[in-house]
Structures are given as C-alpha cells and as structure tokens.
PASEKE-459311 format. One line per field, with one value per atom (N, C-alpha, C, O, CB): residue in three letters; atom name; x, y, z. Coordinates in nm, 3 decimals, always signed. Glycine has a CB too. Example, Ala and Ser with C-alpha at 12.3 -4.5 7.8 and 13.67 -1.06 7.14 Angstrom:
residuo	(Ala/Ala/Ala/Ala/Ala/Ser/Ser/Ser/Ser/Ser)
atomo	(N/CA/C/O/CB/N/CA/C/O/CB)
x	(+1.319/+1.230/+1.320/+1.424/+1.131/+1.285/+1.367/+1.290/+1.341/+1.408)
y	(-0.569/-0.450/-0.330/-0.332/-0.447/-0.225/-0.106/+0.003/+0.114/-0.060)
z	(+0.780/+0.780/+0.780/+0.846/+0.905/+0.708/+0.714/+0.787/+0.804/+0.572)
This chain:
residuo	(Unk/Unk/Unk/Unk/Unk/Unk/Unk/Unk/Unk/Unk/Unk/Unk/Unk/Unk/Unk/Unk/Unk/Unk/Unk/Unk/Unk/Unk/Unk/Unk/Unk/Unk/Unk/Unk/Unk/Unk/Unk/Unk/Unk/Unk/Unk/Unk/Unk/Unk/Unk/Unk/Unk/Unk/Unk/Unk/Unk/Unk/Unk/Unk/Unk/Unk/Unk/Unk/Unk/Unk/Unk/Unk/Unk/Unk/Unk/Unk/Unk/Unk/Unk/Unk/Unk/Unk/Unk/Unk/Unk/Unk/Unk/Unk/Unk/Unk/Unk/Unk/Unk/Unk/Unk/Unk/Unk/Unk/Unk/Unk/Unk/Unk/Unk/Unk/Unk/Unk/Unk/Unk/Unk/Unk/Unk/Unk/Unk/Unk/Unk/Unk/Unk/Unk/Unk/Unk/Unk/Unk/Unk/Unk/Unk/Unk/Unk/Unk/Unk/Unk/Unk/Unk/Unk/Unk/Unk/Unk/Unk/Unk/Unk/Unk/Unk/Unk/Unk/Unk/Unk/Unk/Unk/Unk/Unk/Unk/Unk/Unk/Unk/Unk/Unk/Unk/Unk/Unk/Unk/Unk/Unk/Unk/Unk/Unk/Unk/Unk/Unk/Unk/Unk/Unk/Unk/Unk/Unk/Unk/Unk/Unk/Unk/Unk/Unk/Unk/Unk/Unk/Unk/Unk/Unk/Unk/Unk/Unk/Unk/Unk/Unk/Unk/Unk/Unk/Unk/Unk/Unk/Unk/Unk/Unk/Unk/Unk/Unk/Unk/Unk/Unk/Unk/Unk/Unk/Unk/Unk/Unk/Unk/Unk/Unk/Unk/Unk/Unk/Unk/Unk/Unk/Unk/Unk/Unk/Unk/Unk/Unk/Unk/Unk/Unk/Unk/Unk/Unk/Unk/Unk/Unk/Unk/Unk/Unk/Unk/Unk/Unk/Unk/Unk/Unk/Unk/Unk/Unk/Unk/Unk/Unk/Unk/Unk/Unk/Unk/Unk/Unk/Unk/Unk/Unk/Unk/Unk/Unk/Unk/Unk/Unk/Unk/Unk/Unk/Unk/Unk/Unk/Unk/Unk/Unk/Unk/Unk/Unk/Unk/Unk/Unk/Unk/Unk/Unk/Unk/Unk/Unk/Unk/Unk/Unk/Unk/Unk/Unk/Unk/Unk/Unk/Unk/Unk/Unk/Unk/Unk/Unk/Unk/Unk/Unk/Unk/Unk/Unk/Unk/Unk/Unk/Unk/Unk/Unk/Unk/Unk/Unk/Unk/Unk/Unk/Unk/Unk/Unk/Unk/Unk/Unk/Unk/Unk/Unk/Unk/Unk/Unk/Unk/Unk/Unk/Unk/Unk/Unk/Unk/Unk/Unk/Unk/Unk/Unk/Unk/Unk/Unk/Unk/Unk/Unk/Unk/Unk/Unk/Unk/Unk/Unk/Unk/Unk/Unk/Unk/Unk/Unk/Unk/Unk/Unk/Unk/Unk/Unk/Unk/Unk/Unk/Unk/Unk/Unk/Unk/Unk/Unk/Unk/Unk/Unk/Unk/Unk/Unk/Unk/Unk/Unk/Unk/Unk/Unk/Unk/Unk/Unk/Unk/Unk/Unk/Unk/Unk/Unk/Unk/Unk/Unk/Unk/Unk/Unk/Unk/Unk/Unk/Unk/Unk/Unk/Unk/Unk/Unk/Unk/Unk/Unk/Unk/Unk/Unk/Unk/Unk/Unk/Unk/Unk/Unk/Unk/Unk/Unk/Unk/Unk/Unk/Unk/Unk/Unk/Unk/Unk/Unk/Unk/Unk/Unk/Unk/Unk/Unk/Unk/Unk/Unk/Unk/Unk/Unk/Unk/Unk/Unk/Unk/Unk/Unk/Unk/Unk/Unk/Unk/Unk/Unk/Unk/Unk/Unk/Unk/Unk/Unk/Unk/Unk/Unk/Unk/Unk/Unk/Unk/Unk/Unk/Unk/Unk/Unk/Unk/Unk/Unk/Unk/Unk/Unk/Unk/Unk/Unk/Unk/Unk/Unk/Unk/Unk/Unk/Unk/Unk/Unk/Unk/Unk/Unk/Unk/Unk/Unk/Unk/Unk/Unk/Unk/Unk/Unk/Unk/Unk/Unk/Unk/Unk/Unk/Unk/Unk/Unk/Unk/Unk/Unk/Unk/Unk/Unk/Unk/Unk/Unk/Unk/Unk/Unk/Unk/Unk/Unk/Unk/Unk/Unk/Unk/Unk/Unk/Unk/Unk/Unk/Unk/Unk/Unk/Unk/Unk/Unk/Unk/Unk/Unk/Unk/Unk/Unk/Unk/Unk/Unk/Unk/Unk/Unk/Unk/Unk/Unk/Unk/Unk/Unk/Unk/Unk/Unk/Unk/Unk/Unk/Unk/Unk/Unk/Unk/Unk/Unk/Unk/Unk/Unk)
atomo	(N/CA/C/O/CB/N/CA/C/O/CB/N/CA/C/O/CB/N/CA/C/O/CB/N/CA/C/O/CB/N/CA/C/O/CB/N/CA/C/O/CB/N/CA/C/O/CB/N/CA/C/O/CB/N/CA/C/O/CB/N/CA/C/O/CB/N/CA/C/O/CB/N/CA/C/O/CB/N/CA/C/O/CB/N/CA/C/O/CB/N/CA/C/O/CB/N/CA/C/O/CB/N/CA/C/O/CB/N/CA/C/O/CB/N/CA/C/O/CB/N/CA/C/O/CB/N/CA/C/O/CB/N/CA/C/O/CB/N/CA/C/O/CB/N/CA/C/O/CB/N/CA/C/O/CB/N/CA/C/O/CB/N/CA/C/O/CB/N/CA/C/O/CB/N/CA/C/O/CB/N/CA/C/O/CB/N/CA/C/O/CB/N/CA/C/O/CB/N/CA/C/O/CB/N/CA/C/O/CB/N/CA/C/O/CB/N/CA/C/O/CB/N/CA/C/O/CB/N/CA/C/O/CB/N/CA/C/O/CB/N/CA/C/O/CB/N/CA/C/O/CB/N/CA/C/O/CB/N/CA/C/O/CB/N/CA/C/O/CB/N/CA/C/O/CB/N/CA/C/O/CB/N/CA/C/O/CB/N/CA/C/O/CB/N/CA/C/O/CB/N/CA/C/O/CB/N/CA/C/O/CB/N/CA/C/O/CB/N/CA/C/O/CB/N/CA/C/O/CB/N/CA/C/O/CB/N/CA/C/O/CB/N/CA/C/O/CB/N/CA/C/O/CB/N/CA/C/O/CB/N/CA/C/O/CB/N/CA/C/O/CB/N/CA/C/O/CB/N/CA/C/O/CB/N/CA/C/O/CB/N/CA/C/O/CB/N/CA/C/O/CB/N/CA/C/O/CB/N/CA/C/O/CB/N/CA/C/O/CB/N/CA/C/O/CB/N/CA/C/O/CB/N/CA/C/O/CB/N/CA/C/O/CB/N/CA/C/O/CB/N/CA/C/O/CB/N/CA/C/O/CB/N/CA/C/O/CB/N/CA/C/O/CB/N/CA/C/O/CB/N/CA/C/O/CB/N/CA/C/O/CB/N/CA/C/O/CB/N/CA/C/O/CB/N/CA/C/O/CB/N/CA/C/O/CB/N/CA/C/O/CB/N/CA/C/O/CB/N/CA/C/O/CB/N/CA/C/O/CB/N/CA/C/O/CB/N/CA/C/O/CB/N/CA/C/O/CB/N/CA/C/O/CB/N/CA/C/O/CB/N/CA/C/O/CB/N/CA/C/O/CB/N/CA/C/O/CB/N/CA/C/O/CB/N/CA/C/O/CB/N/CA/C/O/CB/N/CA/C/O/CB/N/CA/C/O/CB/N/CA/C/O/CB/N/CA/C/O/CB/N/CA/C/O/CB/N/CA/C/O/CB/N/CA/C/O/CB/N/CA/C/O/CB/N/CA/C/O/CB/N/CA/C/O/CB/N/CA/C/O/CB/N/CA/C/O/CB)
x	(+8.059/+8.110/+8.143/+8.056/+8.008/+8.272/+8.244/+8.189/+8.104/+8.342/+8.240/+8.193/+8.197/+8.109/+8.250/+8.381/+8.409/+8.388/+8.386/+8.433/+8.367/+8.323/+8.178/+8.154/+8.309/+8.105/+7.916/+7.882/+7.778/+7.776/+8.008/+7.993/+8.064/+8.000/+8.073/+8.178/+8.200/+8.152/+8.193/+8.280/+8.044/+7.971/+7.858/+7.811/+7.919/+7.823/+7.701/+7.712/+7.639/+7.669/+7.821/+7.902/+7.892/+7.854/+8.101/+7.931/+7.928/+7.807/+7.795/+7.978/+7.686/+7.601/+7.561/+7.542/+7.543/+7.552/+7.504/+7.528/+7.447/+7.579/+7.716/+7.731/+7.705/+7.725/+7.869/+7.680/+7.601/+7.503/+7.523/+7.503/+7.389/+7.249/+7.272/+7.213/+7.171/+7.372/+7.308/+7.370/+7.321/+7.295/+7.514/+7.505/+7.385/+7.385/+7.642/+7.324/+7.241/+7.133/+7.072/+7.218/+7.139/+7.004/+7.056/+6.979/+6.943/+7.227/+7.271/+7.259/+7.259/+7.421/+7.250/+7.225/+7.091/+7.075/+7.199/+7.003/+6.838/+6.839/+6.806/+6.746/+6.895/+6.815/+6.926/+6.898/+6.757/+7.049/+7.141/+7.193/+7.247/+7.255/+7.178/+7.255/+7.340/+7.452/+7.211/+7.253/+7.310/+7.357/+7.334/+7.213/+7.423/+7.512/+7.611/+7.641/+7.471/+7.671/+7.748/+7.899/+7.989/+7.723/+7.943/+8.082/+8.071/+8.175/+8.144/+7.970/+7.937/+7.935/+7.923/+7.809/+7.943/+7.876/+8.014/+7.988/+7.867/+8.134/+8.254/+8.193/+8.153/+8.400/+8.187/+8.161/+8.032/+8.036/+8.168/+7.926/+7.789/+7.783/+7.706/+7.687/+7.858/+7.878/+7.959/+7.976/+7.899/+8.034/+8.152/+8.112/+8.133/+8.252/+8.019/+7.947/+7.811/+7.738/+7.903/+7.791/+7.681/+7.744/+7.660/+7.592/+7.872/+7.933/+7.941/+7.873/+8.043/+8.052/+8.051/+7.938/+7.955/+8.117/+7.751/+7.669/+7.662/+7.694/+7.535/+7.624/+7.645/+7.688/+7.630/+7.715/+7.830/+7.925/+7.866/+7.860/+8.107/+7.804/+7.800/+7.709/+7.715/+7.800/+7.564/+7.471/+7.509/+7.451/+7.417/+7.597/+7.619/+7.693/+7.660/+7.699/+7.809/+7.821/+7.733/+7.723/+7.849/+7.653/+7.487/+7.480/+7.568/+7.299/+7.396/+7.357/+7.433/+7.408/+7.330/+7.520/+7.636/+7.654/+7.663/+7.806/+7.650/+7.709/+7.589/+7.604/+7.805/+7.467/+7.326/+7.266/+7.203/+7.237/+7.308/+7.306/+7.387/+7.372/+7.341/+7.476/+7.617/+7.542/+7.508/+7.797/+7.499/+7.464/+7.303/+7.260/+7.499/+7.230/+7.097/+7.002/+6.914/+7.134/+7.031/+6.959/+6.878/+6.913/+7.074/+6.794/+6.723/+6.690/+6.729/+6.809/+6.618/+6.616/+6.638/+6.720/+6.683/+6.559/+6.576/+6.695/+6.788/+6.487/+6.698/+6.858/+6.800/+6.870/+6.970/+6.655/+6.637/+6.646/+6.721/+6.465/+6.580/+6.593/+6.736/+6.776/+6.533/+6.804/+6.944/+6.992/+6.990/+7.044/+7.030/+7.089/+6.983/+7.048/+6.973/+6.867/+6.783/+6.879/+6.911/+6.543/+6.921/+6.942/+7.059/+7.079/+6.943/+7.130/+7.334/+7.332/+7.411/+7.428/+7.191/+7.237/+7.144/+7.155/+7.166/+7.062/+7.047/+7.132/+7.092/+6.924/+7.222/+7.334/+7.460/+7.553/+7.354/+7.469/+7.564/+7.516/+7.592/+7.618/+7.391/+7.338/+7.370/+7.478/+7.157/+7.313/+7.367/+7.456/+7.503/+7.343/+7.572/+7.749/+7.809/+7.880/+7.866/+7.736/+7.774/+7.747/+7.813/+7.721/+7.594/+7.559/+7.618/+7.592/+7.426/+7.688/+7.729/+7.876/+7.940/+7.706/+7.904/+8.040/+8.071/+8.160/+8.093/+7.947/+7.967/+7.942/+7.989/+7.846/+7.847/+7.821/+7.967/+8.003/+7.663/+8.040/+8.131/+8.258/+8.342/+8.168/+8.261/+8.361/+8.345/+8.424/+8.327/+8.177/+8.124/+8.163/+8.182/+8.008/+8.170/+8.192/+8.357/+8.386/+8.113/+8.459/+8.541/+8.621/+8.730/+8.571/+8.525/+8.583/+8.572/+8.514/+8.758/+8.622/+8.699/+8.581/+8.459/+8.794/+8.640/+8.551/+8.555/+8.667/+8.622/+8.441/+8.456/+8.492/+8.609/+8.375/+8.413/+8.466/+8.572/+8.598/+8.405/+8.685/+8.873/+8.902/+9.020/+8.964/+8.834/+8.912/+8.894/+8.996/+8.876/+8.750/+8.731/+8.827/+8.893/+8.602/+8.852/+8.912/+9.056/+9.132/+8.854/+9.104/+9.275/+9.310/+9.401/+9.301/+9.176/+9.216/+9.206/+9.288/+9.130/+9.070/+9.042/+9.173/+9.178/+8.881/+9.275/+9.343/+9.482/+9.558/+9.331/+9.475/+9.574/+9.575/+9.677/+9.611/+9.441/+9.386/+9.380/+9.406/+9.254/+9.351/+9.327/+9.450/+9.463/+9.226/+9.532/+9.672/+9.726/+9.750/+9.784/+9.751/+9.802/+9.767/+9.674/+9.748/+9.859/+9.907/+9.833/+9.905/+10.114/+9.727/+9.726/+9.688/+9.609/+9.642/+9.720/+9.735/+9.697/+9.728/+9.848/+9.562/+9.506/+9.565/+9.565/+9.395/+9.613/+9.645/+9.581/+9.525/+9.748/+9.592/+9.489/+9.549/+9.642/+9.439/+9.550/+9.625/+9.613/+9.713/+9.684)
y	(+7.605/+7.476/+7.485/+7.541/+7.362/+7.433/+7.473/+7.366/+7.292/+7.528/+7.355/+7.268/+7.138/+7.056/+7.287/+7.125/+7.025/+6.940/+6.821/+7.038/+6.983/+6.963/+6.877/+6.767/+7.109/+6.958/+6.916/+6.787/+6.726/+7.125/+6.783/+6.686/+6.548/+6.445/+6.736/+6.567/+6.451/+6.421/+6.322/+6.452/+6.501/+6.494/+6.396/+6.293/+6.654/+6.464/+6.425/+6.254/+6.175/+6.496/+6.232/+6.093/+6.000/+5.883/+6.137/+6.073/+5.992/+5.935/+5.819/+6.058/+6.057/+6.025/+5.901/+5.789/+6.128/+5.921/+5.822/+5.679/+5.588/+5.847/+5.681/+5.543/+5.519/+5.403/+5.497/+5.575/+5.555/+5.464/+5.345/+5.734/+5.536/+5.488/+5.376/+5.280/+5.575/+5.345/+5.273/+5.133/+5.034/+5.321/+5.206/+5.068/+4.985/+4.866/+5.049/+5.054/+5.026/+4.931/+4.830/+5.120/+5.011/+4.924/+4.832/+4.744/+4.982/+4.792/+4.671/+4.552/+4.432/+4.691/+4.597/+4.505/+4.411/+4.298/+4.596/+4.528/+4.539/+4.404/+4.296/+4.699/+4.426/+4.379/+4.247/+4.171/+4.500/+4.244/+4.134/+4.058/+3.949/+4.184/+4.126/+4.061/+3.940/+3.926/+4.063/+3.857/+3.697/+3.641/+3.524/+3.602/+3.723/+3.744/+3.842/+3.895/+3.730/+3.861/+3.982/+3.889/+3.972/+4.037/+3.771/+3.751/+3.764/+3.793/+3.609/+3.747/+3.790/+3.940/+3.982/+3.734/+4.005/+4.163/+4.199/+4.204/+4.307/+4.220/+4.243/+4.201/+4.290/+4.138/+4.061/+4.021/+4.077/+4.151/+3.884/+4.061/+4.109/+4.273/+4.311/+4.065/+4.371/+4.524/+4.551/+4.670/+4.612/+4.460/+4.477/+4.477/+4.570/+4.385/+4.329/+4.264/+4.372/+4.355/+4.096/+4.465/+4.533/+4.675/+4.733/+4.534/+4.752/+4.846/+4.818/+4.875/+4.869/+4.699/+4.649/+4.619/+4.612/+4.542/+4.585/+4.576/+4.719/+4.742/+4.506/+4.834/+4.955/+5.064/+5.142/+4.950/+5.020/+5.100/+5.039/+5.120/+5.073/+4.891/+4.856/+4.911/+4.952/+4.743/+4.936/+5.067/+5.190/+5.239/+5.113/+5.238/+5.348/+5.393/+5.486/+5.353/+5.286/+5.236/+5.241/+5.343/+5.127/+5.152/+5.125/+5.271/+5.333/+5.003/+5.342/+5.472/+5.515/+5.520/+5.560/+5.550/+5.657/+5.665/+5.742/+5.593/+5.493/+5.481/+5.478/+5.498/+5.324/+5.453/+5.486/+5.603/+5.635/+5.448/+5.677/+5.852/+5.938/+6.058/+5.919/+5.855/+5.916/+5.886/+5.970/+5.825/+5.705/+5.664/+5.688/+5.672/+5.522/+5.736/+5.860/+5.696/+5.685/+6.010/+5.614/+5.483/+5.395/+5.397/+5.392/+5.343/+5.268/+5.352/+5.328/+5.163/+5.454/+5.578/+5.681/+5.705/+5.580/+5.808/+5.951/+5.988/+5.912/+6.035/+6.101/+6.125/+6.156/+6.138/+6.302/+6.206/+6.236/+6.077/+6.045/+6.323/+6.009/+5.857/+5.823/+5.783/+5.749/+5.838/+5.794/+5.857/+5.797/+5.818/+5.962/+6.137/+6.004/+5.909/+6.417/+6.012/+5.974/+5.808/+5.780/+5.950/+5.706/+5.611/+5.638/+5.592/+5.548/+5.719/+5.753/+5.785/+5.744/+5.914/+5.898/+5.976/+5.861/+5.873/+6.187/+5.762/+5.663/+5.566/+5.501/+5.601/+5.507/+5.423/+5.522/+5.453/+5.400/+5.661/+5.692/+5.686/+5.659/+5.809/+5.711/+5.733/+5.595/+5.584/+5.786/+5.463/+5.318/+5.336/+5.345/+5.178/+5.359/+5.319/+5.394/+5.350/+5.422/+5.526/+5.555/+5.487/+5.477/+5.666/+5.434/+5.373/+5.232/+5.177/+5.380/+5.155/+5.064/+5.068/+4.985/+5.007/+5.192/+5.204/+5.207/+5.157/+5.293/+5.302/+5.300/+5.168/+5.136/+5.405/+5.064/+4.947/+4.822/+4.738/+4.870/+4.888/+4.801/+4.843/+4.761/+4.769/+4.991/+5.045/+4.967/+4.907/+5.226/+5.014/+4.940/+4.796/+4.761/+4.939/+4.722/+4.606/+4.523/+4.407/+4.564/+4.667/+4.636/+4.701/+4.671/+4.659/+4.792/+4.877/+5.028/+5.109/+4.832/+5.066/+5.187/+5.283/+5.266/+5.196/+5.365/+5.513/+5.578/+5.594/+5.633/+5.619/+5.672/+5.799/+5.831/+5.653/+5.876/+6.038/+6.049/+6.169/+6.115/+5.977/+5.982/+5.898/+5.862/+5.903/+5.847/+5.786/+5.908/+5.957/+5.642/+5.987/+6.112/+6.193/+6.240/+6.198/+6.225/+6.377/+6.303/+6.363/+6.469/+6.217/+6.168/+6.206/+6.261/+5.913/+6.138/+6.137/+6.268/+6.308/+6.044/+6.368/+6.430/+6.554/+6.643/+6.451/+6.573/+6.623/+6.633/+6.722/+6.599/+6.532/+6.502/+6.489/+6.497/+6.397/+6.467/+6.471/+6.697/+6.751/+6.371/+6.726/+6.853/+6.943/+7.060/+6.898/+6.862/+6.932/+6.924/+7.032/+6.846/+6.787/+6.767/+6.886/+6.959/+6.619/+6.861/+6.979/+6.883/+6.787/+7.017/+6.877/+6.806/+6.880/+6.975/+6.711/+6.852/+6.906/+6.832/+6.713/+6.938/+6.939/+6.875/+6.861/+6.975/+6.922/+6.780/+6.805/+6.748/+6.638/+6.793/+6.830/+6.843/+6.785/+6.860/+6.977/+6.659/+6.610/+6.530/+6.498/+6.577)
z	(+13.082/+13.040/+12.891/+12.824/+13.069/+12.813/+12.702/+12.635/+12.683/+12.644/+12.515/+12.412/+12.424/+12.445/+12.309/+12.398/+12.487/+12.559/+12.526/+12.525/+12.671/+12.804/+12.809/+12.859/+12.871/+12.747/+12.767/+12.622/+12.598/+12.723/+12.553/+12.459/+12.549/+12.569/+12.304/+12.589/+12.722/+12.818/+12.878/+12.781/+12.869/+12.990/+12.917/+12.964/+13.061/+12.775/+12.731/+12.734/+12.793/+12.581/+12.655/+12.616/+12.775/+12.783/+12.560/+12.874/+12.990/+13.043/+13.081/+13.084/+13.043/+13.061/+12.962/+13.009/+13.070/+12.856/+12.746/+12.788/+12.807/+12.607/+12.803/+12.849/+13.001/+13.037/+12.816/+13.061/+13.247/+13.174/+13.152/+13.362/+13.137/+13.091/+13.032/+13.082/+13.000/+12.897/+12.839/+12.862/+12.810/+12.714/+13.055/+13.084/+13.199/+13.231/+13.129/+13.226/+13.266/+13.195/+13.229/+13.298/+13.084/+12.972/+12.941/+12.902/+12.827/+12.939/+12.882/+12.994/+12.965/+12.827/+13.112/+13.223/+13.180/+13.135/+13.368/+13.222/+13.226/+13.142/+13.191/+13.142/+12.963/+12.883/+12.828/+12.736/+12.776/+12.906/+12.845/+12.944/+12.922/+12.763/+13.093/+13.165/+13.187/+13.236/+13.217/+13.138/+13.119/+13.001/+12.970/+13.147/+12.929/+12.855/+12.825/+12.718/+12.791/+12.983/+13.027/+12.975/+12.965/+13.228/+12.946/+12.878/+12.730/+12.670/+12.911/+12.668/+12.535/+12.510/+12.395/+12.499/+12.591/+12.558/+12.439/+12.318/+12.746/+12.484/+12.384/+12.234/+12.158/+12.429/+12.195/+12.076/+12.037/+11.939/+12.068/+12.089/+12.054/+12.033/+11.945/+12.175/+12.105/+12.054/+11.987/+11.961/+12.129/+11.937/+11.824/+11.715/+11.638/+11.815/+11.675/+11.569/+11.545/+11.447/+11.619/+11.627/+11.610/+11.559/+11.491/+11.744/+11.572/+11.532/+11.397/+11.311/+11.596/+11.367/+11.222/+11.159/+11.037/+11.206/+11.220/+11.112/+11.076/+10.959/+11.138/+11.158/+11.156/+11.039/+10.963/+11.235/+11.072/+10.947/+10.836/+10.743/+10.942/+10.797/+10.675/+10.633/+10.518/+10.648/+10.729/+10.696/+10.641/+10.543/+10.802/+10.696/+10.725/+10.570/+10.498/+10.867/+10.547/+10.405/+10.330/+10.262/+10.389/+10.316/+10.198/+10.221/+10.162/+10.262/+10.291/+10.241/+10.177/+10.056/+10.316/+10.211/+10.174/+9.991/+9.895/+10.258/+10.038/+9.865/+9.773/+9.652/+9.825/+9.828/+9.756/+9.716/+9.615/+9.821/+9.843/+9.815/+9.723/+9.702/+9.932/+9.670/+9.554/+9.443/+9.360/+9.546/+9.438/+9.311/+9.250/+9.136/+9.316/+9.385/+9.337/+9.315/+9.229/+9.125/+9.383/+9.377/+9.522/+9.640/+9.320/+9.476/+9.607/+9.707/+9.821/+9.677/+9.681/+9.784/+9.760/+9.671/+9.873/+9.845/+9.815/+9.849/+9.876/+9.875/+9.849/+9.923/+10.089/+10.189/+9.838/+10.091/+10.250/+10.307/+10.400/+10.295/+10.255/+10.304/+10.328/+10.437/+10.193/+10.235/+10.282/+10.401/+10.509/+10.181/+10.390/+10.498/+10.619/+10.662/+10.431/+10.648/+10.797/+10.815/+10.931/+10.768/+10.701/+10.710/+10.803/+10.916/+10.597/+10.735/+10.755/+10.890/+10.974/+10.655/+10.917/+11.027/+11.187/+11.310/+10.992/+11.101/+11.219/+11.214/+11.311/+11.231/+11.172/+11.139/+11.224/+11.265/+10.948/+11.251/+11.332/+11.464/+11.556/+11.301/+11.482/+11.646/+11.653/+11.711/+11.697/+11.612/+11.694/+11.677/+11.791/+11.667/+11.577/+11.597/+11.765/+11.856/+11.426/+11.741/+11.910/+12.046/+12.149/+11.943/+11.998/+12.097/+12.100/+12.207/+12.103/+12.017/+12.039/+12.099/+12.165/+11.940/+12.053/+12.127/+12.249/+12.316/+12.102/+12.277/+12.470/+12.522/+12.631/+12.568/+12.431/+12.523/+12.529/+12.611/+12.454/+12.331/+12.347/+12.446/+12.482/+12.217/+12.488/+12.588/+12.758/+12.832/+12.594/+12.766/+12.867/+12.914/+13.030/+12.837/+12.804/+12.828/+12.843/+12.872/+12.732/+12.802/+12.799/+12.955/+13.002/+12.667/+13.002/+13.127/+13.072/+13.143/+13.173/+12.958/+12.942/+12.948/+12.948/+12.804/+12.950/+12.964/+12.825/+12.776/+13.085/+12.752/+12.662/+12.674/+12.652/+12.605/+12.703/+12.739/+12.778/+12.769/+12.835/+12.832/+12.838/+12.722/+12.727/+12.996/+12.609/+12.518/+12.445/+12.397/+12.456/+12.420/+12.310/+12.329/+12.236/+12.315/+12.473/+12.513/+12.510/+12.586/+12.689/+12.462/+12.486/+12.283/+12.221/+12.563/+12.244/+12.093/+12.039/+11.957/+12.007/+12.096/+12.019/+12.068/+11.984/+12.016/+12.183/+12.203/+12.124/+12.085/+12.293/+12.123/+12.000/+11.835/+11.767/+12.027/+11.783/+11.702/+11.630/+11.522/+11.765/+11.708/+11.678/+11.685/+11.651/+11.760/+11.736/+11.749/+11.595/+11.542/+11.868/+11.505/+11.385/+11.228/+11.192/+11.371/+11.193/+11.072/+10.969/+10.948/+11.033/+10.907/+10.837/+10.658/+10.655/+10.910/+10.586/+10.443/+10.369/+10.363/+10.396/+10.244/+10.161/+10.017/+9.972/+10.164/+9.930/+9.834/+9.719/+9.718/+9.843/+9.621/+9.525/+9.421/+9.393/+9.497/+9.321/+9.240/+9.142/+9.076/+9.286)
C-alpha cells in the first residue's frame, strides 16, 4: 500500500469513527452539526495562530509548549474537518486525494526579493 493510500485509508477510518462519536455525543443536534464544526475549525486555526505567533515572539510559553499547543490545535482542525465533511456528506479521503493530485502536479517557484 503506499503512502498515499494508508494516509486516505487512515483519514477514512478517522472520519467512519468520528462519525460515529458525533452521533453518540450530538445527535440531537444533527441540523446544527455544519455550523458547530465550522465554528470549531475557526476556534482552532486561531490556536493554532496564538502559538505560532508566540513561538516567533519567544513569549507566554516555551517553545515546547507552543510546538505541543500548534501540534494539538492541528489534530482538532483535522478532526473537525471530518465532522464538518461528515456533516456535510462529503468524503474526506476523495476531497485529499482530488486536491492533493492536483496540488502536487503545480510548478510552483520561490522567489527571493
């Protein structure tokens, strides 16, 4: 299997499960789910933000504190994604493998200036 492959499988699995857990633990607020995993991506990035920019400015935190903040601020952004995919129908693992196909194809150039 390659790389690829077991990173989309992984992704599928993820969102199987964690639509499951979104049942379990929200069910009755299955027309809210869209807004409620959206609003939870965007608190997310703003984490994900705060570290980032705390870890540059060598403030409010170590840098390992930040790096654990950043790198738990990406595990929910994923996980909110599958719930906000979930909730929208789509499949994540055909949205990765559509973008990242095309994505890896582009010429892209750094310039220094």
């Amino acid at each position: 299997m390659s790389n690829d492959t077991t990173i989309l499988t992984n992704l599928a699995t993820l969102q199987t499960e964690h639509a499951a857990w979104l049942i379990d633990r929200f069910g009755h607020h299955g027309d809210r789910l869209p807004d409620m995993t959206f609003a939870g991506i965007v608190e997310e990035v703003g984490e994900l933000a705060r570290h980032h920019l705390k870890r540059e400015q060598k403030t409010h935190g170590s840098e390992a504190e930040h790096d654990a903040g950043a790198r738990d601020a990406i595990g929910d952004i994923v996980v909110f994604l599958c719930g906000y995919c979930t909730s929208r129908g789509w499949n994540i693992s055909e949205i990765v493998e559509a973008v990242w196909a095309d994505v890896k194809t582009r010429a892209y150039e750094v310039t220094h200036g």
